[in-house]
N, C-alpha and C positions, 0 to 999 in steps of 0.2 A: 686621767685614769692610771698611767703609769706611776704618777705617785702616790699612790694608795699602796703600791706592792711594797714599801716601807715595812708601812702604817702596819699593813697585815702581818707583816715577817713579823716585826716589833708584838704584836701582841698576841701573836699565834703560838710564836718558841715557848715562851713558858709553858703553856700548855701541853704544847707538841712534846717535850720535853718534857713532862710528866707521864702524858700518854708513852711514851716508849719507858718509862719507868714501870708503869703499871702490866704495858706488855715484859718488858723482862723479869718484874714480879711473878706476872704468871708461869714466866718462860721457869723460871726458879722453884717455882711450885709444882709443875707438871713434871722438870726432871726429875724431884727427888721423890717424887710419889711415883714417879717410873721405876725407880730404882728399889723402892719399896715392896711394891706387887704391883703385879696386873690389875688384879680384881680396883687397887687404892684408883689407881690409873685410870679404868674406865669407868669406874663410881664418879669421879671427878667430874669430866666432862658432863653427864646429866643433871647430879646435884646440883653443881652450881649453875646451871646454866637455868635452872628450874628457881630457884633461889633468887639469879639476877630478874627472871622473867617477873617474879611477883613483887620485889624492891624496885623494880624500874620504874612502877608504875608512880610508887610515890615521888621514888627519885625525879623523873622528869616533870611532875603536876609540882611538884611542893619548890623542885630546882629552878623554874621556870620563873620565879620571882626573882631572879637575877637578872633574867631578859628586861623582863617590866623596870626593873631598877636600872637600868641602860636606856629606855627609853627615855623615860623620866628623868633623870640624869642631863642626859645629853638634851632633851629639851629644856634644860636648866629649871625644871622641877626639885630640886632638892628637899624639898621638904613631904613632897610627894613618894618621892624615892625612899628616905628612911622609913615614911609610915607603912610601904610595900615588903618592905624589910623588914620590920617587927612584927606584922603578922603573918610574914613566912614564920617566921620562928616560935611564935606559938602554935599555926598549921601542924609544923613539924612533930611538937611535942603531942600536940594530942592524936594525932595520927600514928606516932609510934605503937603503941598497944594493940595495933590493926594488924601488925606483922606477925603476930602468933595467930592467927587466924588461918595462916598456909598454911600449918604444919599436920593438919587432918587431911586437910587437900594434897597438899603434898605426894602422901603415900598412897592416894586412891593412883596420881597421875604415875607416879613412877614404877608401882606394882603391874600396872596396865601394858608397860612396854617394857619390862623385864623378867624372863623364866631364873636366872640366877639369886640365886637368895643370900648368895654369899656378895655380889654386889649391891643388889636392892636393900640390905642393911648398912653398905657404906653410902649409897646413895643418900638412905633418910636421916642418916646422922649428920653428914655433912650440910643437907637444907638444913637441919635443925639449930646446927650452931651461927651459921650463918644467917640465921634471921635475925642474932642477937648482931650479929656483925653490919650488917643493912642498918640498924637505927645509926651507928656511928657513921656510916657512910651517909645517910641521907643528910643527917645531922651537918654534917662537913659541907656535903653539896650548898647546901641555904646557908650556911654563913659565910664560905667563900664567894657566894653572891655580892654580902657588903662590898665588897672590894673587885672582883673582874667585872660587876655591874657599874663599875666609874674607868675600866678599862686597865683597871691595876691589877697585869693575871701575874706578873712576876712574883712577887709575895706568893699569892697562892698555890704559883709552881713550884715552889720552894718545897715551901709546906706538905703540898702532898709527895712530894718527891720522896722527902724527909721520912714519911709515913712507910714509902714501899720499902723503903729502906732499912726499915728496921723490920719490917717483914721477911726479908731476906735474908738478913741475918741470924733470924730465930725463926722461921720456917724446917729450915736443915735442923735446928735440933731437937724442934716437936718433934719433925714426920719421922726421926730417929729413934726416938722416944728416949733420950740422953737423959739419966738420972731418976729414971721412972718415972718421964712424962707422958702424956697422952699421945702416942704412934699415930703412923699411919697418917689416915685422913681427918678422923679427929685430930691430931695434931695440928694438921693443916689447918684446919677451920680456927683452932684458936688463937695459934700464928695470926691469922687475918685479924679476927678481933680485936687482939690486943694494938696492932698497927693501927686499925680506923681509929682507935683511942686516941692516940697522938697527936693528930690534925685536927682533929675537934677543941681540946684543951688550946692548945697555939691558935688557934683561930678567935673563938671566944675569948682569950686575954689580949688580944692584939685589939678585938674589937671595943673590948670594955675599957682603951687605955686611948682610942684613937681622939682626936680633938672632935671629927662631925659626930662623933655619938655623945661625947659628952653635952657636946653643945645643941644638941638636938631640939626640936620644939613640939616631937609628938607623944601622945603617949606612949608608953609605952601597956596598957592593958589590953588582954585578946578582946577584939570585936568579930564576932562571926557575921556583923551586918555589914562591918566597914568597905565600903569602896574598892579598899585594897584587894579585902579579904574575898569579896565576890569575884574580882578583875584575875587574882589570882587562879581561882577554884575556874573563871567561864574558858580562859585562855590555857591553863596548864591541863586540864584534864583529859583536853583532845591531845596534848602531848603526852600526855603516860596513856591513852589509850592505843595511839600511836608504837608507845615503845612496848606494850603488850603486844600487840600483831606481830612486830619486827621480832622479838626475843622468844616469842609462844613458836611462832612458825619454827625457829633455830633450834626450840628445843625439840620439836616434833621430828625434824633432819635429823638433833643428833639421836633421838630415840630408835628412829630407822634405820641407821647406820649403825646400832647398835647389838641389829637383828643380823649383822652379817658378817664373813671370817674374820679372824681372831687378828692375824693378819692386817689386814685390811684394815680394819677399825684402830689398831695399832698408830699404821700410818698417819691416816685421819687427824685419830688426838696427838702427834706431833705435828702434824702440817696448820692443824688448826693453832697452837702455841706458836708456831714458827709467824705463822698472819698474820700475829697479836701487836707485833712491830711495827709493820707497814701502815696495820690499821690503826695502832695508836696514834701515828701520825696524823692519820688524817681527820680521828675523833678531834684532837687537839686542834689541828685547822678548824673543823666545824663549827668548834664551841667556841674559838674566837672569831669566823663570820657570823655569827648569830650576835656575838655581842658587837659588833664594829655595824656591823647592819643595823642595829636596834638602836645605836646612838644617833647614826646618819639619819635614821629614818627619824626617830624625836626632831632632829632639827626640821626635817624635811628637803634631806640635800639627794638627791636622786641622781646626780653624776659622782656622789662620791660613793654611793651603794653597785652602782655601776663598776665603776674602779674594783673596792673590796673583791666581787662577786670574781670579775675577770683574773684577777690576781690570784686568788682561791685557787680559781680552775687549771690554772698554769701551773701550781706550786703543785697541783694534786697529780697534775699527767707526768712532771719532773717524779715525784718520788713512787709512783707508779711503774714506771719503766727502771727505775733503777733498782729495785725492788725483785721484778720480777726476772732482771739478767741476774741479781746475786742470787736468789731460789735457784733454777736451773743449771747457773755453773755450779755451786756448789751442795748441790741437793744430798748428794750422798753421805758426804761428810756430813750435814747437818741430821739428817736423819740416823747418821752411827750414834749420837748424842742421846739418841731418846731409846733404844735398844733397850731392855730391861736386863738384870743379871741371869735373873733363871726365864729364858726362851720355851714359850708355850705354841708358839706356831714356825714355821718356815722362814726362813729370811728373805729370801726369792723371790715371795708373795708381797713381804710388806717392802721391799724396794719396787719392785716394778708397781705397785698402786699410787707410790709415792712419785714416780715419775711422769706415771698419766695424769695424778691430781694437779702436779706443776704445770702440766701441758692447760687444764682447764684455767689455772689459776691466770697465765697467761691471758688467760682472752675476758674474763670475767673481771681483774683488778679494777680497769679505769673506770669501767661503767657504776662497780657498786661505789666506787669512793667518790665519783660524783656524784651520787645520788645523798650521802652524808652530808656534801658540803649544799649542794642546794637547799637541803632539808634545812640546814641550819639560814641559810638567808630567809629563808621563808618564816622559820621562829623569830628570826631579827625582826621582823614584819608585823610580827604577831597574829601570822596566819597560819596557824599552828591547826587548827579546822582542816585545813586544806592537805597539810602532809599528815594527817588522819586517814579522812578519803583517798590518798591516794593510795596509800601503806596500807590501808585495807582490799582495795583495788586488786592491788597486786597479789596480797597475801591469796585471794580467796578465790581469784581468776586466774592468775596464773604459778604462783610459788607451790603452794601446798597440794592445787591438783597433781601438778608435774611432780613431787616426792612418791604420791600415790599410783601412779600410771608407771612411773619407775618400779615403784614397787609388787608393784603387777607383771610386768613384763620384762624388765631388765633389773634388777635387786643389787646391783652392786654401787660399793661405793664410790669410783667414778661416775659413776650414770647420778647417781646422787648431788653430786658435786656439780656435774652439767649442765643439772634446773637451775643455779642462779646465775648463769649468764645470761637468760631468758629475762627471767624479774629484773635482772640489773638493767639491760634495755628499756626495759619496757618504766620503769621507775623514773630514768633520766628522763625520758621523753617526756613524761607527764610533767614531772616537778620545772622542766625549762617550759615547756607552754604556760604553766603557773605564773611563773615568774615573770613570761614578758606578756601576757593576756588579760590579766589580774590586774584592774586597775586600784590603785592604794593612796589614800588619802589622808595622809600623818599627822595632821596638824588642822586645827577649826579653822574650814575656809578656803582651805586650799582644796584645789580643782586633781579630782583625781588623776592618776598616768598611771604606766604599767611600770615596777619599779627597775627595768630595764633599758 
């Protein structure tokens, strides 16, 4: 089992290493739209968060064809694998035009939890450009598949890397509006688009030039009957419905927190950008136990899923704790970072929220980021059903009432923050009984066990 924690480092970094891109992407985002206005600033946190909740869904149903291509794969399916792959990729394409479909929705959900009208118009602008920005990101998701579904995430952490990268560079001079460009938050949203651009091009000519595609032996025309195409649709769909609960709940917290001082909420949306690091971390772990899980499991090696799983967990309480000593020694300073130029509330207010939120953040870190990485053994698995039922479990018995009971009786956004060390508990414990209760049988023949 010890030597899996390799294996994991080995194909977790690139990821991991993209995920903290993508967190300092945001982190890059969130300062200069601070520095911008208030109003860009808290527009920000809903929009997109509302934006990811309704891309996620395809992103994890339509991305989910990279698990399956790691299965297949690793059971030495190969030809199974590419034809999983080519009809993610028409999936993709005709699913694309489903994304203009949020944008009526959109503004019923966002008017609902907003009295300002000079936010709730940067909010709908922001979903709006954004939706064009989700088909390049879904886009990206399924064909970075070809490649971290054979365990190749190095390439594709390149690649997206590459992507934030040029976000960040031309981010500052939209939200500036440099040259009479589009300011503000529209700036920001086009910033993003043009970026998801990037990784899509490089991906698709990497793929159209590789030897297994040229040499390929499936069609390549969409079948909405094929094998593939149903395996796809029965196993990813409980995963975007999945990451609907997880994202809808988050948007409803930030809607909530929305309703409360200026201050406060202030804090919040940096503390939340500040998370974006740690968490990226541990997305990046996740998305590489799901794939290392999902090749083990094709073969049917059950002591090396074991291994993965434990080495996961170690790597997660490691950058957990370290994590949560650099937040509290140096909270202050990080917080002067996100200050805006013209000050509309008290300072005094949004440092001391800022220092109770780090007090929750403490106690809450290890539990929700174990709960990412099991999730993702559990996708290895391809019981992706199961971190459904659970994620809705939680959402609906314990997350969302506890937002509401707060917000009945104690409305602050501390007390907000406090409800998910509750969920965080209560998620682990389910998703490890999953894991070692859940008997799985990977292979025609083989005698089920529990993949623990």
């Amino acid at each position: 089992m010890v030597g899996m924690f390799p294996a994991t480092l080995r194909t977790a970094a690139p990821l991991l290493l993209a995920q903290l891109a993508f967190a300092a992407n945001t982190l890059v985002t969130q300062f200069f739209l601070a520095r911008h206005s208030t109003a860009a600033l808290h527009a920000s946190l809903p929009g997109s968060m509302l934006a990811v909740a309704y891309m996620a869904f395809f992103n994890a149903t339509l991305g989910y064809a990279g698990t399956i291509f790691a299965r297949r794969d690793g059971a030495g399916d190969g030809r199974g694998a590419m034809a999983a792959f080519v009809q993610s990729v028409w999936l993709t394409l005709f699913a694309t035009p489903l994304l203009a479909l949020g944008m009526p929705v959109a503004r019923l959900v966002l008017g609902a939890f907003n009295t300002s009208p000079e936010v709730l118009a940067a909010e709908t602008l922001y979903f709006d450009i954004l939706m064009l920005n989700a088909a390049f990101t879904i886009l990206a998701q399924v064909l970075g598949g070809f490649f971290t579904g054979r365990g190749k995430t190095a390439f594709v952490g390149a690649v997206t890397i590459l992507g934030f990268a040029v976000n960040m560079v031309i981010a500052p001079v939209f939200i500036s509006g440099f040259a009479g460009l589009p300011d503000g938050i529209a700036g920001a949203g086009i910033a993003q688009t043009v970026a998801h651009f990037v990784p899509c091009l490089i991906l698709a000519a990497a793929i159209a030039r590789h030897p297994l595609f040229r040499r390929r032996t499936v069609s390549l025309r969409p079948s909405l009957s094929a094998g593939e195409t149903l395996e796809i649709i029965r196993l990813g769909l409980p995963n975007g419905f999945r990451t609907i609960l997880e994202i809808g709940g988050f948007f409803v917290f930030t809607a909530l927190i929305a309703e409360c001082a200026p201050a406060a909420v202030a804090a919040s949306t940096a503390l939340f950008a500040i998370n974006g690091v740690p968490y990226g971390c541990i997305q990046g772990l996740s998305s590489a136990v799901e794939i290392l899980v999902g090749r083990s499991s094709g073969r049917g090696d059950r002591t090396e899923i074991r291994g993965i799983v434990i080495s996961a967990i170690a790597m997660t309480a490691a950058i957990a704790t370290v994590y949560v000593l650099a937040l509290w020694l140096f909270r202050t300073e990080l917080m002067h970072r996100f200050l805006p130029k013209s000050l509309t509330f008290k300072t005094d207010e949004y440092f001391t929220t800022a220092t109770r939120l780090a007090a929750v953040i403490a106690v809450k870190s290890l539990f929700e980021m174990c709960t990412l990485v099991l999730q993702g053994a559990l996708r290895g698995l391809g019981d992706t059903a199961a971190t459904f039922r659970i994620q809705m479990a939680t959402s609906f018995a314990v997350w969302i009432p506890s937002y509401f009971a707060v917000r009945l009786l104690h409305p602050t956004v501390p007390a907000y923050w406090a409800t998910m060390i509750l969920s965080g508990i209560v998620s682990t414990a389910l998703l490890v009984r999953r894991l070692t209760r859940r008997k799985y049988a990977n292979r025609p023949g083989a005698t089920p066990r529990s993949a623990l």
